[in-house]
VOGU-3710 file (C-alpha; in Angstrom, 3 decimals, decimal comma):
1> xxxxxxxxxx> 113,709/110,352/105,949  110,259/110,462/107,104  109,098/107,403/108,945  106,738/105,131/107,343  103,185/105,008/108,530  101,522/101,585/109,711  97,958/100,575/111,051  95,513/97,702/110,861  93,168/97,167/107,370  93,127/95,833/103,088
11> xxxxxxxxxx> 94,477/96,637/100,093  94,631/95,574/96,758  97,645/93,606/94,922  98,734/95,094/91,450  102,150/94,438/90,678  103,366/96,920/88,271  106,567/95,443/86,111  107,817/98,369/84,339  109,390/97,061/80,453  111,819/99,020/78,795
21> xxxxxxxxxx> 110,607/100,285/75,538  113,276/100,045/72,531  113,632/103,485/71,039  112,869/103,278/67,628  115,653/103,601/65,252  115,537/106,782/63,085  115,976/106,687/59,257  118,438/108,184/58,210  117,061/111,343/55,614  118,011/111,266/51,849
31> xxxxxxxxxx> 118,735/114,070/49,943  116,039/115,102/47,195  116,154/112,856/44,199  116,085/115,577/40,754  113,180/116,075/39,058  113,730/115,663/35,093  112,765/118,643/33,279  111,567/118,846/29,286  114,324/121,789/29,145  117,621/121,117/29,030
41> xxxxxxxxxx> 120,041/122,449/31,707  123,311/123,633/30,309  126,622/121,945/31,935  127,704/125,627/33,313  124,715/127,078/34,144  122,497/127,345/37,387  119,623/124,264/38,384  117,074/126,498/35,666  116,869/126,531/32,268  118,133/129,266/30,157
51> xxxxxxxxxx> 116,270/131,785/29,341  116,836/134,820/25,908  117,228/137,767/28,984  120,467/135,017/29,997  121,660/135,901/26,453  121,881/139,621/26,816  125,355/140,893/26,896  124,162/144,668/28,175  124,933/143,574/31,635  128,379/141,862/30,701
61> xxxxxxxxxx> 126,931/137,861/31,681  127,156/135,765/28,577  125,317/132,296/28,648  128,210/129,599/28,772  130,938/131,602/30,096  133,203/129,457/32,713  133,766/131,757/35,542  129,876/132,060/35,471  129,750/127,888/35,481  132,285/127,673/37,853
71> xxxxxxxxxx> 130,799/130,133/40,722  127,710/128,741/40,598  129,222/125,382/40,940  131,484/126,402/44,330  127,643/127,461/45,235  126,010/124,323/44,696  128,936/122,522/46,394  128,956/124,573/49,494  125,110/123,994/49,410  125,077/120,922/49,382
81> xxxxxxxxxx> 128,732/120,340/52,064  126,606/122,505/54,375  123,127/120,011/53,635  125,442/117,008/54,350  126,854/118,731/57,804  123,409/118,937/58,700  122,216/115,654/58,213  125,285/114,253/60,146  125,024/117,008/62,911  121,420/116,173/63,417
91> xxxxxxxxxx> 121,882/112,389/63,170  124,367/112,616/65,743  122,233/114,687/68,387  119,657/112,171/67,206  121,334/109,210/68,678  122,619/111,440/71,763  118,982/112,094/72,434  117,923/108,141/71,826  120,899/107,099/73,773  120,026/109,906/77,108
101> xxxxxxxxxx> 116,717/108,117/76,445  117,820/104,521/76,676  119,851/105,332/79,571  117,731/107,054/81,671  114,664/104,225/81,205  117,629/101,381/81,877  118,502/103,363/85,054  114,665/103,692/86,362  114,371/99,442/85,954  114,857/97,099/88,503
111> xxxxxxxxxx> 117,710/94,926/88,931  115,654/91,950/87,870  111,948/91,751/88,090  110,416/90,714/91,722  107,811/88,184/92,073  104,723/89,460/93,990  102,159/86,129/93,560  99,869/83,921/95,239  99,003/85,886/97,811  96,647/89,324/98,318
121> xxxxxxxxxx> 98,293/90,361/101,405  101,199/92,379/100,073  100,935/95,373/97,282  103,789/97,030/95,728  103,666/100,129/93,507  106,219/102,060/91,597  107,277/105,387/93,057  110,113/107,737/91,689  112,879/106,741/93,542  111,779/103,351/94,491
131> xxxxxxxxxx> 108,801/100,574/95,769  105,707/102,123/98,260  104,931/98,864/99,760  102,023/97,435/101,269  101,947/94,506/103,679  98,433/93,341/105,501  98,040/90,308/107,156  96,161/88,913/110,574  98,559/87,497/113,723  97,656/84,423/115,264
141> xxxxxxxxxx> 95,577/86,369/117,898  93,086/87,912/114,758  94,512/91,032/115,149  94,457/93,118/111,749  97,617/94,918/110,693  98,322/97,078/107,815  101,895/98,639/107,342  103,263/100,772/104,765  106,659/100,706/104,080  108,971/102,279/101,066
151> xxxxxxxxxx> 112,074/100,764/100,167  114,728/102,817/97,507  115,354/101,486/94,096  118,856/101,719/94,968  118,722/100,468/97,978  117,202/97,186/96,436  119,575/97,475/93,381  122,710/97,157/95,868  121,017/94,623/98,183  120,696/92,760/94,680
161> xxxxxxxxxx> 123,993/92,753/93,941  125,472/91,334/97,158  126,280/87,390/97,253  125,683/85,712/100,596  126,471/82,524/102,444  123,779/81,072/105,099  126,151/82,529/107,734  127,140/85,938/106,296  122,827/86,412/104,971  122,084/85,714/108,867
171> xxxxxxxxxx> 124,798/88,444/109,735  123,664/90,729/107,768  119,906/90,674/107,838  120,674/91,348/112,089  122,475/94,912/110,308  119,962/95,709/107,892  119,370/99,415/108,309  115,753/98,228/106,468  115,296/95,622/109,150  115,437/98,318/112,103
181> xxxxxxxxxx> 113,168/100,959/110,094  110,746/97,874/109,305  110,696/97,168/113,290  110,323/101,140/114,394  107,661/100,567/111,972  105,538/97,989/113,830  106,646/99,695/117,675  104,523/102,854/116,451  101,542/100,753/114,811  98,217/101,934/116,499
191> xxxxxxxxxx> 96,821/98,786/118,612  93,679/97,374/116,577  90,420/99,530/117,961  91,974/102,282/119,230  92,523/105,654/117,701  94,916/107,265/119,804  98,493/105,420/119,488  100,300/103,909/121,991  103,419/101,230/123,102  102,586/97,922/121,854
201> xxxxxxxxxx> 102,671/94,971/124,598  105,430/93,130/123,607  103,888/90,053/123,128  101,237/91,600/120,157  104,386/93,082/118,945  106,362/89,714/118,333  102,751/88,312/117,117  103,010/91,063/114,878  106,514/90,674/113,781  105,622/86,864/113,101
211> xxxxxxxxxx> 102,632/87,610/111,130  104,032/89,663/108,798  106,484/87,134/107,901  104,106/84,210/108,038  102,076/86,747/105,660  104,366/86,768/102,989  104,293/83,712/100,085  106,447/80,972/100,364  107,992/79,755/97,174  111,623/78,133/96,831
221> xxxxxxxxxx> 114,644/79,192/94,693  113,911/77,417/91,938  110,387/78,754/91,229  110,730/82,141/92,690  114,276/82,937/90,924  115,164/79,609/88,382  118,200/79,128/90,729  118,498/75,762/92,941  119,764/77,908/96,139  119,744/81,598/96,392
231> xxxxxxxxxx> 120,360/83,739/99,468  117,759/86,893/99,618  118,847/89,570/101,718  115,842/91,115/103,542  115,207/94,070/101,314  114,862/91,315/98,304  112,714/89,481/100,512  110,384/92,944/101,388  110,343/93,910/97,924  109,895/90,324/96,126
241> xxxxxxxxxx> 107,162/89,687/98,577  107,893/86,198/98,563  110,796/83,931/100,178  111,810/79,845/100,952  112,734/79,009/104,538  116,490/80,847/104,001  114,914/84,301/103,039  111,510/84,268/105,733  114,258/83,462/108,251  116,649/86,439/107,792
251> xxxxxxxxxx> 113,443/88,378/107,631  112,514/87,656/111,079  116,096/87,611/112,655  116,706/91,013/110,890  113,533/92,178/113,009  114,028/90,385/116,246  117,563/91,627/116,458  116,671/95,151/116,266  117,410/97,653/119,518  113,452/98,278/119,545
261> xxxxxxxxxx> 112,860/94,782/120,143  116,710/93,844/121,353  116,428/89,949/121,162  119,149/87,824/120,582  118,543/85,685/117,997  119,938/82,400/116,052  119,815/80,751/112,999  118,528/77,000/113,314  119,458/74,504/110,728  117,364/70,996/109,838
271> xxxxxxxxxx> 117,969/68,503/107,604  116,295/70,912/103,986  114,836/73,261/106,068  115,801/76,216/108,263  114,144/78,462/111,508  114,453/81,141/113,977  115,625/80,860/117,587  115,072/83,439/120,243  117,073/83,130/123,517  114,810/81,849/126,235
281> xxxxxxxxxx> 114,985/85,126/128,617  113,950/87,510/126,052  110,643/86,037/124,704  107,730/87,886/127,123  106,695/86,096/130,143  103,754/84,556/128,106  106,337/82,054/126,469  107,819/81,157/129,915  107,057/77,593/129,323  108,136/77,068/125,812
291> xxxxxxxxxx> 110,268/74,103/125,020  113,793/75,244/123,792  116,033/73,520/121,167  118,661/71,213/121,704  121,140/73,204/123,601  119,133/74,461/126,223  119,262/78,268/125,324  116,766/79,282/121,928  113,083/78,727/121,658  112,290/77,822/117,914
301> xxxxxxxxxx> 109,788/79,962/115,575  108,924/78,340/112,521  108,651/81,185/109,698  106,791/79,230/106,466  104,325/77,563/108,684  102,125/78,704/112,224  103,172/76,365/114,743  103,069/77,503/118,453  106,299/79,320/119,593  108,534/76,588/120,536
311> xxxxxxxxxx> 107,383/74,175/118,246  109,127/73,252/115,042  109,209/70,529/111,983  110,020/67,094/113,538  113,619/66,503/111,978  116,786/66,570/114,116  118,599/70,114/114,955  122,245/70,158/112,808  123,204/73,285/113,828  122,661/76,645/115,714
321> xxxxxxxxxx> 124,406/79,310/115,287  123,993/82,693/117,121  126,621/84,992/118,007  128,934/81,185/117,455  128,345/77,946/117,077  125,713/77,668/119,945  125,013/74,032/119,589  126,329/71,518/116,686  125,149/67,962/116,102  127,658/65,807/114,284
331> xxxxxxxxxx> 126,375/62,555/114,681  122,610/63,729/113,486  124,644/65,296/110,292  126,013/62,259/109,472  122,851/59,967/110,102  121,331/62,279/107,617  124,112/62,640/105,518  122,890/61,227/101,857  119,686/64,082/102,258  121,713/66,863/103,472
341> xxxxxxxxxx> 124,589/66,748/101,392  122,198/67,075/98,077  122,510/71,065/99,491  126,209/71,588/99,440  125,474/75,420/100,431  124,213/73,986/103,338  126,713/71,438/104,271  129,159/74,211/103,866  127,496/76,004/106,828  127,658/73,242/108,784
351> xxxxxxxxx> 131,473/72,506/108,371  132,041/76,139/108,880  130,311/76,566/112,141  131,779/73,522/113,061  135,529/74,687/112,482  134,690/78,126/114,242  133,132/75,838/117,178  135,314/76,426/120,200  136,956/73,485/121,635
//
Protein backbone atom coordinates (compact mmCIF):
# COMPACT_ATOMS: atom_id res chain seq x y z
CA UNK A 1 0.00 0.00 0.00
CA UNK A 2 1.61 3.13 -0.94
CA UNK A 3 1.91 5.65 1.82
CA UNK A 4 -0.17 8.64 1.76
CA UNK A 5 1.37 11.97 0.97
CA UNK A 6 1.01 15.05 3.46
CA UNK A 7 2.26 18.79 3.42
CA UNK A 8 1.12 22.22 4.48
CA UNK A 9 -1.77 24.29 2.16
CA UNK A 10 -6.09 24.59 1.00
CA UNK A 11 -8.50 22.80 -0.55
CA UNK A 12 -11.91 22.87 -1.35
CA UNK A 13 -14.93 20.90 0.47
CA UNK A 14 -17.38 19.01 -1.95
CA UNK A 15 -18.92 16.18 -0.42
CA UNK A 16 -20.00 13.82 -3.00
CA UNK A 17 -23.09 11.44 -1.63
CA UNK A 18 -23.42 8.90 -4.22
CA UNK A 19 -27.65 7.77 -4.53
CA UNK A 20 -28.53 4.61 -5.83
CA UNK A 21 -30.53 4.88 -8.93
CA UNK A 22 -33.67 2.37 -9.15
CA UNK A 23 -33.36 0.42 -12.36
CA UNK A 24 -36.27 0.94 -14.23
CA UNK A 25 -38.62 -1.88 -14.51
CA UNK A 26 -38.94 -3.34 -18.06
CA UNK A 27 -42.35 -3.98 -19.73
CA UNK A 28 -42.94 -6.93 -20.36
CA UNK A 29 -43.43 -7.28 -24.64
CA UNK A 30 -46.86 -8.39 -26.07
CA UNK A 31 -47.27 -10.42 -28.85
CA UNK A 32 -48.70 -8.67 -32.14
CA UNK A 33 -52.38 -8.01 -31.89
CA UNK A 34 -54.03 -9.41 -35.71
CA UNK A 35 -54.78 -7.16 -38.15
CA UNK A 36 -58.48 -7.78 -39.60
CA UNK A 37 -58.45 -8.37 -43.17
CA UNK A 38 -61.60 -7.69 -45.83
CA UNK A 39 -60.75 -11.46 -46.99
CA UNK A 40 -61.71 -14.12 -45.16
CA UNK A 41 -59.16 -16.67 -43.82
CA UNK A 42 -60.33 -20.22 -44.06
CA UNK A 43 -60.28 -22.32 -40.58
CA UNK A 44 -57.50 -24.80 -42.23
CA UNK A 45 -55.60 -22.70 -44.16
CA UNK A 46 -52.32 -20.59 -43.66
CA UNK A 47 -52.47 -16.58 -42.02
CA UNK A 48 -53.32 -15.50 -46.14
CA UNK A 49 -56.20 -15.59 -47.95
CA UNK A 50 -56.91 -18.08 -50.56
CA UNK A 51 -56.09 -17.59 -53.65
CA UNK A 52 -57.68 -19.70 -57.44
CA UNK A 53 -53.68 -21.11 -57.97
CA UNK A 54 -54.66 -22.72 -54.03
CA UNK A 55 -57.48 -24.45 -55.98
CA UNK A 56 -55.41 -26.25 -58.53
CA UNK A 57 -55.30 -29.92 -58.01
CA UNK A 58 -52.19 -30.41 -60.72
CA UNK A 59 -49.86 -30.36 -57.83
CA UNK A 60 -52.05 -32.76 -55.57
CA UNK A 61 -52.90 -29.62 -52.65
CA UNK A 62 -56.61 -29.14 -52.52
CA UNK A 63 -57.92 -25.96 -50.62
CA UNK A 64 -59.58 -27.35 -47.31
CA UNK A 65 -57.93 -30.57 -47.03
CA UNK A 66 -57.07 -31.45 -43.15
CA UNK A 67 -53.62 -32.75 -43.24
CA UNK A 68 -52.90 -29.41 -45.12
CA UNK A 69 -54.88 -27.46 -42.01
CA UNK A 70 -53.35 -29.45 -39.60
CA UNK A 71 -49.46 -28.99 -40.64
CA UNK A 72 -49.73 -25.62 -40.93
CA UNK A 73 -51.30 -25.47 -37.58
CA UNK A 74 -48.26 -27.68 -35.71
CA UNK A 75 -46.34 -24.64 -37.66
CA UNK A 76 -48.05 -21.84 -36.23
CA UNK A 77 -47.93 -23.54 -32.80
CA UNK A 78 -44.28 -24.22 -32.79
CA UNK A 79 -44.00 -20.53 -33.99
CA UNK A 80 -45.50 -19.15 -31.69
CA UNK A 81 -44.06 -21.96 -28.38
CA UNK A 82 -40.68 -20.83 -29.75
CA UNK A 83 -41.95 -16.68 -29.67
CA UNK A 84 -43.16 -17.37 -26.08
CA UNK A 85 -39.58 -19.13 -25.06
CA UNK A 86 -38.15 -16.07 -26.20
CA UNK A 87 -39.96 -13.60 -24.45
CA UNK A 88 -39.47 -15.58 -21.14
CA UNK A 89 -35.72 -16.34 -21.95
CA UNK A 90 -35.09 -12.71 -22.56
CA UNK A 91 -37.20 -11.48 -19.63
CA UNK A 92 -35.28 -13.61 -17.47
CA UNK A 93 -31.66 -12.41 -18.60
CA UNK A 94 -33.47 -9.08 -18.36
CA UNK A 95 -33.90 -9.17 -14.68
CA UNK A 96 -30.38 -11.06 -14.29
CA UNK A 97 -28.89 -8.05 -15.96
CA UNK A 98 -31.14 -5.40 -13.71
CA UNK A 99 -30.45 -7.46 -10.70
CA UNK A 100 -26.09 -7.66 -11.52
CA UNK A 101 -26.98 -3.96 -11.87
CA UNK A 102 -28.69 -3.35 -8.57
CA UNK A 103 -26.14 -5.30 -6.89
CA UNK A 104 -23.15 -4.00 -8.02
CA UNK A 105 -24.42 -0.05 -7.39
CA UNK A 106 -25.69 -1.40 -3.66
CA UNK A 107 -22.14 -2.81 -3.20
CA UNK A 108 -20.23 0.58 -4.39
CA UNK A 109 -22.58 2.68 -1.50
CA UNK A 110 -21.59 3.48 1.76
CA UNK A 111 -22.73 1.91 4.81
CA UNK A 112 -24.74 4.98 5.68
CA UNK A 113 -24.04 8.40 4.40
CA UNK A 114 -21.16 10.51 6.37
CA UNK A 115 -21.65 13.98 7.38
CA UNK A 116 -18.88 16.33 6.09
CA UNK A 117 -20.44 20.05 7.33
CA UNK A 118 -19.68 23.20 8.90
CA UNK A 119 -16.38 23.31 8.34
CA UNK A 120 -13.90 23.94 5.01
CA UNK A 121 -11.01 22.25 6.46
CA UNK A 122 -11.67 18.66 5.47
CA UNK A 123 -12.59 17.36 1.68
CA UNK A 124 -13.59 13.96 0.84
CA UNK A 125 -14.00 12.53 -2.68
CA UNK A 126 -15.13 9.25 -4.04
CA UNK A 127 -12.44 6.95 -5.39
CA UNK A 128 -12.95 3.28 -6.68
CA UNK A 129 -12.29 1.38 -3.84
CA UNK A 130 -12.92 3.93 -1.25
CA UNK A 131 -12.67 7.92 0.26
CA UNK A 132 -9.28 10.19 -0.95
CA UNK A 133 -9.42 12.44 1.95
CA UNK A 134 -8.34 15.78 2.58
CA UNK A 135 -7.66 17.33 5.98
CA UNK A 136 -6.08 21.12 6.31
CA UNK A 137 -6.04 22.94 9.28
CA UNK A 138 -3.47 25.49 11.27
CA UNK A 139 -1.83 24.21 14.92
CA UNK A 140 -1.83 26.49 17.65
CA UNK A 141 1.71 27.70 16.63
CA UNK A 142 0.16 29.01 12.85
CA UNK A 143 1.76 26.39 11.28
CA UNK A 144 -0.15 25.26 7.96
CA UNK A 145 -0.71 21.56 7.38
CA UNK A 146 -2.27 19.75 4.59
CA UNK A 147 -2.51 15.83 4.66
CA UNK A 148 -3.92 13.47 2.32
CA UNK A 149 -5.10 10.41 3.44
CA UNK A 150 -7.32 7.42 1.69
CA UNK A 151 -9.33 5.24 3.68
CA UNK A 152 -11.06 1.76 1.90
CA UNK A 153 -14.74 1.53 1.45
CA UNK A 154 -14.45 -1.64 3.17
CA UNK A 155 -12.44 -0.74 5.58
CA UNK A 156 -15.10 1.95 6.66
CA UNK A 157 -17.98 -0.54 5.89
CA UNK A 158 -16.50 -3.01 8.69
CA UNK A 159 -15.45 -0.20 11.06
CA UNK A 160 -19.31 0.64 10.58
CA UNK A 161 -20.49 -2.37 11.59
CA UNK A 162 -18.64 -2.82 14.90
CA UNK A 163 -20.59 -1.80 18.27
CA UNK A 164 -18.42 -0.27 20.97
CA UNK A 165 -18.49 0.57 24.64
CA UNK A 166 -16.46 3.82 25.96
CA UNK A 167 -13.88 1.26 27.16
CA UNK A 168 -13.64 -1.23 24.27
CA UNK A 169 -13.85 2.31 21.45
CA UNK A 170 -10.71 3.58 23.63
CA UNK A 171 -9.09 0.02 23.12
CA UNK A 172 -9.50 -0.12 19.93
CA UNK A 173 -8.85 3.27 18.44
CA UNK A 174 -4.99 2.61 20.39
CA UNK A 175 -5.10 -0.71 17.54
CA UNK A 176 -6.39 1.01 14.68
CA UNK A 177 -4.15 -0.07 11.83
CA UNK A 178 -5.72 3.55 10.30
CA UNK A 179 -4.59 5.31 13.43
CA UNK A 180 -0.77 4.23 12.93
CA UNK A 181 -0.86 4.94 8.98
CA UNK A 182 -2.63 8.40 9.91
CA UNK A 183 0.47 9.06 12.43
CA UNK A 184 3.39 7.73 9.81
CA UNK A 185 1.47 10.18 7.92
CA UNK A 186 2.17 13.36 9.93
CA UNK A 187 6.13 11.91 11.03
CA UNK A 188 6.94 12.32 7.13
CA UNK A 189 5.00 15.79 6.66
CA UNK A 190 7.57 18.37 5.23
CA UNK A 191 8.10 21.17 8.10
CA UNK A 192 6.18 24.45 6.84
CA UNK A 193 8.94 26.52 4.54
CA UNK A 194 11.11 24.01 3.74
CA UNK A 195 11.32 21.92 0.65
CA UNK A 196 13.52 19.23 1.48
CA UNK A 197 11.77 16.82 4.21
CA UNK A 198 12.91 16.06 7.36
CA UNK A 199 12.07 14.53 11.25
CA UNK A 200 9.54 16.64 12.78
CA UNK A 201 10.47 18.07 16.43
CA UNK A 202 8.28 16.34 18.48
CA UNK A 203 6.64 19.04 19.93
CA UNK A 204 5.25 20.50 16.16
CA UNK A 205 4.41 16.94 15.74
CA UNK A 206 1.94 16.61 18.81
CA UNK A 207 0.81 20.36 17.75
CA UNK A 208 0.16 18.75 14.65
CA UNK A 209 -1.55 15.70 15.85
CA UNK A 210 -3.82 18.13 18.03
CA UNK A 211 -4.67 20.32 15.23
CA UNK A 212 -5.92 17.99 13.09
CA UNK A 213 -8.31 16.84 15.57
CA UNK A 214 -9.21 20.26 16.87
CA UNK A 215 -9.71 20.78 12.91
CA UNK A 216 -12.37 18.52 12.50
CA UNK A 217 -16.33 19.71 13.33
CA UNK A 218 -17.76 19.01 16.44
CA UNK A 219 -21.34 17.92 16.41
CA UNK A 220 -23.01 15.36 18.97
CA UNK A 221 -24.84 12.03 18.36
CA UNK A 222 -27.95 13.26 18.01
CA UNK A 223 -27.34 15.76 15.18
CA UNK A 224 -24.51 14.08 13.49
CA UNK A 225 -26.22 10.42 13.47
CA UNK A 226 -30.16 10.90 15.09
CA UNK A 227 -28.86 8.57 17.89
CA UNK A 228 -28.63 9.96 21.68
CA UNK A 229 -25.05 8.12 22.19
CA UNK A 230 -23.05 6.54 19.51
CA UNK A 231 -19.47 5.28 19.69
CA UNK A 232 -17.40 6.23 16.29
CA UNK A 233 -14.48 4.23 15.77
CA UNK A 234 -11.68 6.38 14.26
CA UNK A 235 -12.07 5.48 10.64
CA UNK A 236 -15.93 6.77 11.07
CA UNK A 237 -14.56 9.67 12.68
CA UNK A 238 -11.76 10.29 9.52
CA UNK A 239 -14.27 9.64 7.03
CA UNK A 240 -17.47 11.48 8.66
CA UNK A 241 -15.22 14.39 9.24
CA UNK A 242 -17.03 15.28 12.18
CA UNK A 243 -17.21 13.80 15.92
CA UNK A 244 -18.67 14.75 19.82
CA UNK A 245 -16.13 14.57 22.64
CA UNK A 246 -16.33 10.36 22.54
CA UNK A 247 -15.24 10.17 18.79
CA UNK A 248 -12.38 13.44 18.75
CA UNK A 249 -11.04 11.53 21.77
CA UNK A 250 -10.40 8.04 20.28
CA UNK A 251 -9.08 10.05 17.39
CA UNK A 252 -6.30 11.46 19.28
CA UNK A 253 -5.55 8.39 21.60
CA UNK A 254 -5.54 6.22 18.39
CA UNK A 255 -2.63 8.70 17.25
CA UNK A 256 -0.79 9.30 20.44
CA UNK A 257 -0.59 5.60 21.08
CA UNK A 258 1.09 4.83 17.94
CA UNK A 259 4.97 3.32 17.98
CA UNK A 260 5.94 6.59 15.87
CA UNK A 261 4.87 8.70 18.58
CA UNK A 262 4.84 5.77 21.50
CA UNK A 263 2.84 7.72 24.24
CA UNK A 264 0.88 6.18 26.69
CA UNK A 265 -2.28 7.46 26.76
CA UNK A 266 -5.76 7.51 28.85
CA UNK A 267 -9.16 8.12 28.52
CA UNK A 268 -10.49 10.94 30.99
CA UNK A 269 -14.07 11.01 31.97
CA UNK A 270 -16.18 14.36 33.31
CA UNK A 271 -19.40 14.75 34.33
CA UNK A 272 -21.09 14.91 29.99
CA UNK A 273 -17.92 15.34 28.64
CA UNK A 274 -14.77 13.34 27.91
CA UNK A 275 -10.62 14.08 27.15
CA UNK A 276 -7.26 12.82 26.48
CA UNK A 277 -4.48 12.17 29.00
CA UNK A 278 -0.86 11.73 28.15
CA UNK A 279 1.49 10.33 30.86
CA UNK A 280 3.58 13.12 32.25
CA UNK A 281 7.18 11.70 31.04
CA UNK A 282 6.29 11.38 27.51
CA UNK A 283 4.96 14.89 26.57
CA UNK A 284 8.41 16.86 25.18
CA UNK A 285 10.32 18.81 27.62
CA UNK A 286 8.30 21.96 26.54
CA UNK A 287 5.26 20.63 28.69
CA UNK A 288 7.56 19.96 31.72
CA UNK A 289 5.46 22.17 33.80
CA UNK A 290 2.01 21.16 32.89
CA UNK A 291 -0.45 20.50 35.62
CA UNK A 292 -1.53 16.75 35.61
CA UNK A 293 -4.99 15.31 36.53
CA UNK A 294 -6.07 14.02 39.64
CA UNK A 295 -3.88 11.07 40.12
CA UNK A 296 -0.69 12.51 39.65
CA UNK A 297 0.35 10.65 36.36
CA UNK A 298 -1.68 12.17 32.85
CA UNK A 299 -1.58 15.69 31.60
CA UNK A 300 -5.11 16.51 30.08
CA UNK A 301 -5.69 17.63 26.24
CA UNK A 302 -8.96 18.88 25.57
CA UNK A 303 -9.98 17.66 21.89
CA UNK A 304 -13.40 19.94 20.97
CA UNK A 305 -11.89 23.05 22.32
CA UNK A 306 -7.93 24.78 22.32
CA UNK A 307 -7.06 25.07 25.79
CA UNK A 308 -3.30 24.94 26.75
CA UNK A 309 -1.97 21.34 27.29
CA UNK A 310 -2.83 20.62 30.77
CA UNK A 311 -5.78 22.53 30.97
CA UNK A 312 -9.27 21.14 30.78
CA UNK A 313 -13.23 22.03 31.34
CA UNK A 314 -13.67 22.93 35.07
CA UNK A 315 -15.89 19.86 36.23
CA UNK A 316 -14.53 17.16 38.57
CA UNK A 317 -12.40 14.04 37.06
CA UNK A 318 -14.82 10.59 37.46
CA UNK A 319 -12.60 8.44 36.01
CA UNK A 320 -9.27 7.59 34.18
CA UNK A 321 -8.64 4.82 32.67
CA UNK A 322 -5.36 3.84 30.86
CA UNK A 323 -3.92 0.54 30.65
CA UNK A 324 -6.61 0.11 34.22
CA UNK A 325 -8.39 2.03 36.24
CA UNK A 326 -5.63 4.73 36.80
CA UNK A 327 -7.57 6.93 39.09
CA UNK A 328 -11.49 6.64 40.08
CA UNK A 329 -13.51 9.22 41.99
CA UNK A 330 -16.53 7.78 43.76
CA UNK A 331 -17.54 10.39 45.89
CA UNK A 332 -17.39 13.15 42.83
CA UNK A 333 -19.72 10.40 40.88
CA UNK A 334 -22.11 10.45 43.34
CA UNK A 335 -22.15 14.33 44.08
CA UNK A 336 -22.93 14.48 40.45
CA UNK A 337 -25.02 11.68 40.28
CA UNK A 338 -28.66 13.11 39.00
CA UNK A 339 -26.41 14.75 35.71
CA UNK A 340 -24.36 11.81 35.05
CA UNK A 341 -26.68 9.13 35.29
CA UNK A 342 -28.99 10.87 32.38
CA UNK A 343 -25.90 8.94 30.20
CA UNK A 344 -26.30 5.40 31.32
CA UNK A 345 -23.48 4.44 28.60
CA UNK A 346 -21.46 6.42 30.63
CA UNK A 347 -22.29 5.38 34.07
CA UNK A 348 -21.70 1.94 32.78
CA UNK A 349 -18.02 2.86 32.22
CA UNK A 350 -17.69 4.09 35.36
CA UNK A 351 -19.02 0.97 37.30
CA UNK A 352 -16.93 -1.10 35.03
CA UNK A 353 -13.63 0.50 35.63
CA UNK A 354 -14.54 0.60 39.01
CA UNK A 355 -15.09 -3.31 39.40
CA UNK A 356 -11.79 -3.94 37.32
CA UNK A 357 -10.10 -1.31 39.89
CA UNK A 358 -7.57 -3.29 41.87
CA UNK A 359 -8.02 -3.36 45.50
Amino acid sequence: MSTPSSSPNASDNPPDVPRLRRARRSRSPTLPVPVESEAPIDADSDLSPATDSDASTGDGRIRGDPSVGMKRRELLNKTLDRVALGVVASSVLELSDLWSVALSLSASEPTRPTPIDGKDSVARERTADGYAMTYEWTDRSGREWRLEFPIERSAYREAADETHGYLSGFEAAKASAHAERLTETLVNASAMGESARRSLPESVLLDGAIGLVHSLEYATDAESMGAPDYIRTVEETLVDGCGDCEDLTYLLVGMLSQPAIGYRTAMVILPGHMLVGVHRDDLPAVYADAPTLPGGTYVAIECTTSRPIGEFKDEPVLAVYGDGVEYIDQSAITDTGEEFLRDPTQFQTIADASAKRPH
